[in-house]
N, C-alpha and C positions, 0 to 999 in steps of 0.2 A: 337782802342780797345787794353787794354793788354794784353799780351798773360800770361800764367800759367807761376809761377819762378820753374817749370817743365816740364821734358816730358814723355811720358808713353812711356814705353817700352816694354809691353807685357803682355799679359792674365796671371794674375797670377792664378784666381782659378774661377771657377763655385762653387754653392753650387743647389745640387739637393735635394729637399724635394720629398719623396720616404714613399710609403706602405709596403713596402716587402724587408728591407735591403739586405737579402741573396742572394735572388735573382740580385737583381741589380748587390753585390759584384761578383756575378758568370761572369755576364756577363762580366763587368768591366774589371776584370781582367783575368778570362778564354778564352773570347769571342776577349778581344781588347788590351790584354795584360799589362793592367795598375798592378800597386805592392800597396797593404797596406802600409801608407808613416807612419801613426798616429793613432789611436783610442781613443775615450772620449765616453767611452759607459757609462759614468753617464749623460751626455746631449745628447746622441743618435748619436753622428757624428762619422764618417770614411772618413778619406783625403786618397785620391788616386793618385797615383804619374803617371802624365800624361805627359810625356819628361820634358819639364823645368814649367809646368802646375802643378794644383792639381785640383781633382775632388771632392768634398767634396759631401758624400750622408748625410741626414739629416733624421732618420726617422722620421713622421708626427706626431709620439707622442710624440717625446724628446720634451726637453724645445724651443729650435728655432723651431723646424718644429709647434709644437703649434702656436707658434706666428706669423705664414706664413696663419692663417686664415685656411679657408676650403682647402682639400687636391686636389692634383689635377687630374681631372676626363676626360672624352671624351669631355665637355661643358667648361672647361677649364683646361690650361695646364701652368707648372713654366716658361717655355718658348718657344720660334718659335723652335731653334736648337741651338745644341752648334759644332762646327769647329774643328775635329783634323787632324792638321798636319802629313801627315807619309810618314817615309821616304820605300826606296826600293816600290813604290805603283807599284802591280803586280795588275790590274784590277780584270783579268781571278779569278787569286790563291786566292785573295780578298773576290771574290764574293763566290770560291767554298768555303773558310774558313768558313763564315759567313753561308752559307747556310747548312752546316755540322752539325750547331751549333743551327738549325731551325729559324735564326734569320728573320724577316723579312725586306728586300731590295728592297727599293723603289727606285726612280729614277738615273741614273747614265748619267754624264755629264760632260761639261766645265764649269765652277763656276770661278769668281771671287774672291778671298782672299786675305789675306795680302800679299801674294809674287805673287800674279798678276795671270793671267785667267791659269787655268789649270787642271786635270782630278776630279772629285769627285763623289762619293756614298753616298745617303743618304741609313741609314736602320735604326730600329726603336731598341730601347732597350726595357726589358720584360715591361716595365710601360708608353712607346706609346710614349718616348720623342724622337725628332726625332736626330741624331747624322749624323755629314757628317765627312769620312775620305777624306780629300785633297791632292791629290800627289803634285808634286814640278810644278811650274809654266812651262807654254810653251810658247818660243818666235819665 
């Protein structure tokens, strides 16, 4: 078998198709500390600057969120979860942040990711998609 005359080297971007921009951008970057990178508010998108990442949200009425079909609801959803990496991960301080923020914090664990098994939180952003922040691998 050939392999690709590439290699991937890293998540460049998510694109979230989202009902309620504002709200998202709150979270986004109030909540999780992401920066406005870009806006295209004639096609409805905002790229989010997620360390060496981008977040891109899409509202459902712009031109690509239309074209993503039906929006997405409790019977289905854009995706499983998306992964961010962070550094200094304080659990405790984490969870009080988050909870501050009314957010809802679901499971907290050892998870598997790219830099191998080590602490994560899932919590849910205002539109039910689920997000895990991941601290630094433990060996």
């Amino acid at each position: 078998m050939n392999k690709p005359p590439f290699r991937i080297e890293q998540l460049d971007h998510v694109v979230l198709r989202v009902y309620d921009v504002p709200s998202m951008l709150a979270f986004y970057c109030d909540v999780l500390g992401c920066t406005v990178e870009r806006r295209q508010d004639e096609i409805g998108l905002v790229q989010l600057r997620a360390g060496h990442s981008l977040i891109d949200l899409v509202g459902i009425d712009g031109k690509p969120g239309r074209q993503g079909g039906a929006g997405p609801g409790t019977q289905g959803h854009n995706m499983d979860h998306l992964c961010l990496s962070v550094d200094g991960y304080d659990e405790a301080a984490i969870v009080t942040h988050l909870k501050a923020h009314g957010v809802h914090v679901g499971e907290i664990g050892s998870r598997y990711g790219a830099g191998g098994e080590g602490p994560s939180i899932y919590l849910f952003d205002p539109q039910g998609n689920m997000v895990e922040l991941k601290g630094p691998p433990t060996h």
